[in-house]
C-alpha positions in Angstrom: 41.8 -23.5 -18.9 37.9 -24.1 -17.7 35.8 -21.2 -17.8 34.7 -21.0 -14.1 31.1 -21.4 -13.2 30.9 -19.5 -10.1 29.8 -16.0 -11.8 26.7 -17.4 -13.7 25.7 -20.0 -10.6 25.8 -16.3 -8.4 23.5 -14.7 -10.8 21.3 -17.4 -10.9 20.9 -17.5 -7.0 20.3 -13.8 -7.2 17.5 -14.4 -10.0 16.2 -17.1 -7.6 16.4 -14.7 -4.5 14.3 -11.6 -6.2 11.6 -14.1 -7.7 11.0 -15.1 -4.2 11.3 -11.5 -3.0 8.5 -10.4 -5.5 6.1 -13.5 -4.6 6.5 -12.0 -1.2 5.6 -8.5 -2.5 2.8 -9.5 -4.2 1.2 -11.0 -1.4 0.5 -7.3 0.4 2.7 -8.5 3.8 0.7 -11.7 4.2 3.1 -14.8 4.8 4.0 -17.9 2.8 5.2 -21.1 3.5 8.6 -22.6 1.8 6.5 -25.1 0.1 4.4 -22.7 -1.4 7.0 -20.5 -2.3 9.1 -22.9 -4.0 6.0 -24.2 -6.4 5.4 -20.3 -7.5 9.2 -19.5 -8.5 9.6 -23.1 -10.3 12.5 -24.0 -8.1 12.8 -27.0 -5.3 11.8 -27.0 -2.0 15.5 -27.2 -0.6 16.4 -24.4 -2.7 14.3 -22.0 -1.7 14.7 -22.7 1.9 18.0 -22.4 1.3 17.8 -18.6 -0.2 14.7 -17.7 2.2 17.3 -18.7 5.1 19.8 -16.4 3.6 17.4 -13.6 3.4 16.3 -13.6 6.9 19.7 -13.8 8.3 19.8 -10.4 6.0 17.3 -8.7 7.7 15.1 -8.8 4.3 12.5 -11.3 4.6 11.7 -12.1 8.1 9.5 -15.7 9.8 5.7 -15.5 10.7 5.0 -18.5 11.7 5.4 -21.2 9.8 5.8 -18.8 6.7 7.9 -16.2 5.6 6.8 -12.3 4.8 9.1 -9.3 3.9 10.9 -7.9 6.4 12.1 -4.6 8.7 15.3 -3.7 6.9 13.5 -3.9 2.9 11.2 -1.7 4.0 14.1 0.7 5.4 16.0 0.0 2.1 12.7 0.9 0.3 12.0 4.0 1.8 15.2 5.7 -0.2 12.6 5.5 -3.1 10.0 7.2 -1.2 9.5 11.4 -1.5 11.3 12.3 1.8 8.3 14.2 3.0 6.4 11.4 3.5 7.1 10.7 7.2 6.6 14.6 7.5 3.0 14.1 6.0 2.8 11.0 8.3 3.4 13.1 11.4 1.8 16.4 10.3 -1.5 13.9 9.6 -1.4 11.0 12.5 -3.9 13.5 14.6 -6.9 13.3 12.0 -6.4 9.4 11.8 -6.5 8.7 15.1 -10.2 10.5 15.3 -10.9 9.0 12.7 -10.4 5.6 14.4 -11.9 7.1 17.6 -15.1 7.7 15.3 -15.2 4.1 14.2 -13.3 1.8 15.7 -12.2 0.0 13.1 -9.0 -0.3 11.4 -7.8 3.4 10.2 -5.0 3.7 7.3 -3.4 7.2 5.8 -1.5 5.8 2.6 0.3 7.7 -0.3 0.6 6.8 -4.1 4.1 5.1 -5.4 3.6 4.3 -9.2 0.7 1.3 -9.3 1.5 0.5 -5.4 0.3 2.5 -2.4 2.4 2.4 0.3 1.3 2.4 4.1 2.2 5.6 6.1 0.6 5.2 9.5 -2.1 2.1 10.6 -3.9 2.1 13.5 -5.8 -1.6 14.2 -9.2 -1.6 14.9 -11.0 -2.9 18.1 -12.7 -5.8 16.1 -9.5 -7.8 14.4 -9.7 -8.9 10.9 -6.9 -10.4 8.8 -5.5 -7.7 6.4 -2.5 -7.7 4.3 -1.7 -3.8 4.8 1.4 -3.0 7.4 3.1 0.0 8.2 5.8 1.0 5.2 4.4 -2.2 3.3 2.9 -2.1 0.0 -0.2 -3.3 -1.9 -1.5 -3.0 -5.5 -3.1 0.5 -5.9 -5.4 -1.2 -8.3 -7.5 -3.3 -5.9 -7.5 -1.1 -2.4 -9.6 1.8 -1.6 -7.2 4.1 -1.0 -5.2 3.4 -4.2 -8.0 3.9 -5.9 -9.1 7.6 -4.1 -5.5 8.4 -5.5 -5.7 6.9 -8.9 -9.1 8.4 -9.9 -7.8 12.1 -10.1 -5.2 11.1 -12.8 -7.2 8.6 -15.0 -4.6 9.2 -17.8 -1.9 7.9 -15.7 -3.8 5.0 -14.9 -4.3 4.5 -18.8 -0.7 4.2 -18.9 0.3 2.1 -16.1 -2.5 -0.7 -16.3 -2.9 -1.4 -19.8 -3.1 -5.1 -20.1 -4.7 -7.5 -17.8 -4.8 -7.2 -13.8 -3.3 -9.6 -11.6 -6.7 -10.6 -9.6 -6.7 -11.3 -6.2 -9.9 -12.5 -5.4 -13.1 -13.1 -8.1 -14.2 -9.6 -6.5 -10.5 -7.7 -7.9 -10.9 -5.5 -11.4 -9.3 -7.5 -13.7 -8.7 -5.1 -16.5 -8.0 -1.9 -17.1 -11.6 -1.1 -19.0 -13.6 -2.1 -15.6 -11.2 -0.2 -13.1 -11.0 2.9 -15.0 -15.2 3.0 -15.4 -15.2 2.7 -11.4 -12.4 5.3 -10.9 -14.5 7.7 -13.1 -17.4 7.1 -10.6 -14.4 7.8 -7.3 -13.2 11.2 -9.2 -17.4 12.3 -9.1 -18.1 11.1 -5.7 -15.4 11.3 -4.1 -14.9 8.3 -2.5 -13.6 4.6 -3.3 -14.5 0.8 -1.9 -12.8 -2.0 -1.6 -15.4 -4.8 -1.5 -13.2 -7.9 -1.0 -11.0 -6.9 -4.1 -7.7 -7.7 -1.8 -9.0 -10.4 0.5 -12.0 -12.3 1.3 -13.8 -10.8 4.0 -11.9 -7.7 4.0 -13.8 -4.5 2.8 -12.4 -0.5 3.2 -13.7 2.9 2.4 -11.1 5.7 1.7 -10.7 9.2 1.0 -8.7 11.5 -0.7 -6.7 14.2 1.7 -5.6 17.5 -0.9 -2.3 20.0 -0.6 -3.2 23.9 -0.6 -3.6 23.4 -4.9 -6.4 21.0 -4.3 -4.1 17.9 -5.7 -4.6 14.8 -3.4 -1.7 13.6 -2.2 -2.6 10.9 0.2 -6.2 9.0 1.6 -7.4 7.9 4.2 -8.9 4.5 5.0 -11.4 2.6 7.3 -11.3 -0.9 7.1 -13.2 -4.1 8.7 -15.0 -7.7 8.5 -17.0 -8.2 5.1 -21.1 -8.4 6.8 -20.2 -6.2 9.4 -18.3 -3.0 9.1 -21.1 -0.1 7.8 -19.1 0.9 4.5 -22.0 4.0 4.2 -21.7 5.4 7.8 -17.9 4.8 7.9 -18.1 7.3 4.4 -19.7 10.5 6.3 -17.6 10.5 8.9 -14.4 9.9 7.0 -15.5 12.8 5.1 -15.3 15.1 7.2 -12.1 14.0 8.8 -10.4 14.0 4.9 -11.7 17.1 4.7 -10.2 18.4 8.3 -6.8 16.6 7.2 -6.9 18.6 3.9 -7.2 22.0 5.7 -4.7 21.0 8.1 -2.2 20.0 5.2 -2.8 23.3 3.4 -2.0 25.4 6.3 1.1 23.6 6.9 2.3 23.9 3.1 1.4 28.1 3.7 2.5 28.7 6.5 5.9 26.6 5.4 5.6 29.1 2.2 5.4 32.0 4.3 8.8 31.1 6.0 10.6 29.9 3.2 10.3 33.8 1.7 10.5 34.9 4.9 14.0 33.3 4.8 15.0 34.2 1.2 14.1 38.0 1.9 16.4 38.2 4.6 
């Protein structure tokens, strides 16, 4: 009797459907068009319509465009990897970043750490538009945006760990090893602050900050983002300062207070 086919041609499809997922992932929520798609995965054109089609009418890669990006319902399915207090943190935190967009106008972003990605809590868009790959629940490379690095410079043996090897470069401007990023997290962990200078995207450049729990570990950062040549990265810094340093207290007086009932409640 024939060995039937049908198992290994479903795997395959399923190989061929999580290369174009990651392709997507790695472009930070920016789209892609079929063509382009197809020529990165090594499959044909038809074929990775084909998938991309079935994806969308699964709720996990959605149209922009001409292109395709990830969409709604991965992120939903991705969240059940997430620390459950994140939306907590989110909500407990929202106040601090919308001063800090009222302070700047510009683009504001409170992120938290997942392995070597960062993933987008809250995002509030700035008065001036400029393209950015960051979206709410999306991800991005912690290596090459300012608020992964504000994270990733308070663990620098972590980072030893994670990005040993070469860097998958973005633009000329992204680190491109782990020697170079680990030298410029070192400088972050003294100063306290990190930059993106076009390390994502051309003519996209961020300042972030880290916001601490009541032991002084940070646990998320905050961002302002704008135009490359026009956004004040040095101005932007003082005044994100001192609204990381508002959202820290705020965060510690949550986690106590939540302390104080939780033994409230076991003494009874």
């Amino acid at each position: 009797m024939p060995i039937s086919t049908t198992g290994r041609d479903d795997r395959a499809a399923v190989d061929k459907a999580i290369s174009l997922l990651a392709e997507l992932g790695g472009l930070g929520g920016a789209a892609a068009g079929v063509s382009e798609l197809a020529r990165r995965t090594d499959m044909s054109k038809s074929t990775a319509y084909r998938l991309l089609e079935v994806l969308v009418r699964n709720g996990v890669v959605e149209r922009s465009g001409s292109g395709y990006r990830l969409g709604g319902r991965l992120h939903e399915l991705g969240r059940s990897v997430y620390a459950p207090g994140h939306d907590q943190l989110r909500d407990l935190l929202i106040p601090e970043l919308t001063e800090l967009f009222q302070a700047t106008g510009e683009t504001v972003h409170l992120a938290v750490l997942h392995g070597s990605d960062v993933v987008y809590l809250a995002k509030l868009y700035g008065r001036r538009q400029v393209r950015s790959p960051s979206r709410i629940g999306g991800r991005a490379p912690a290596h090459c945006t300012a608020v992964g690095k504000a994270l990733l410079a308070y663990d620098l043996g972590d980072v030893a760990g994670q990005f040993d090897g070469p860097l998958r470069r973005f633009t000329p401007h992204t680190h491109g090893d782990s020697r170079s990023l680990q030298t410029e997290l070192s400088r972050v962990s003294q100063e306290g602050v990190a930059f993106d200078r076009q390390e994502i995207q051309l003519g996209l450049e961020c300042v972030a900050m880290p916001v601490a729990d009541a032991s002084g570990r940070p646990v998320a950062a905050l961002s302002v983002s704008g135009a490359a040549g026009h956004i004040d990265l040095g101005r932007h810094a003082r005044t994100l300062r001192r609204v990381a340093h508002t959202a820290s207290a705020t965060l510690t007086r949550h986690m106590r207070r939540a302390g104080r009932l939780s033994d409230a409640g076991g003494a009874a």
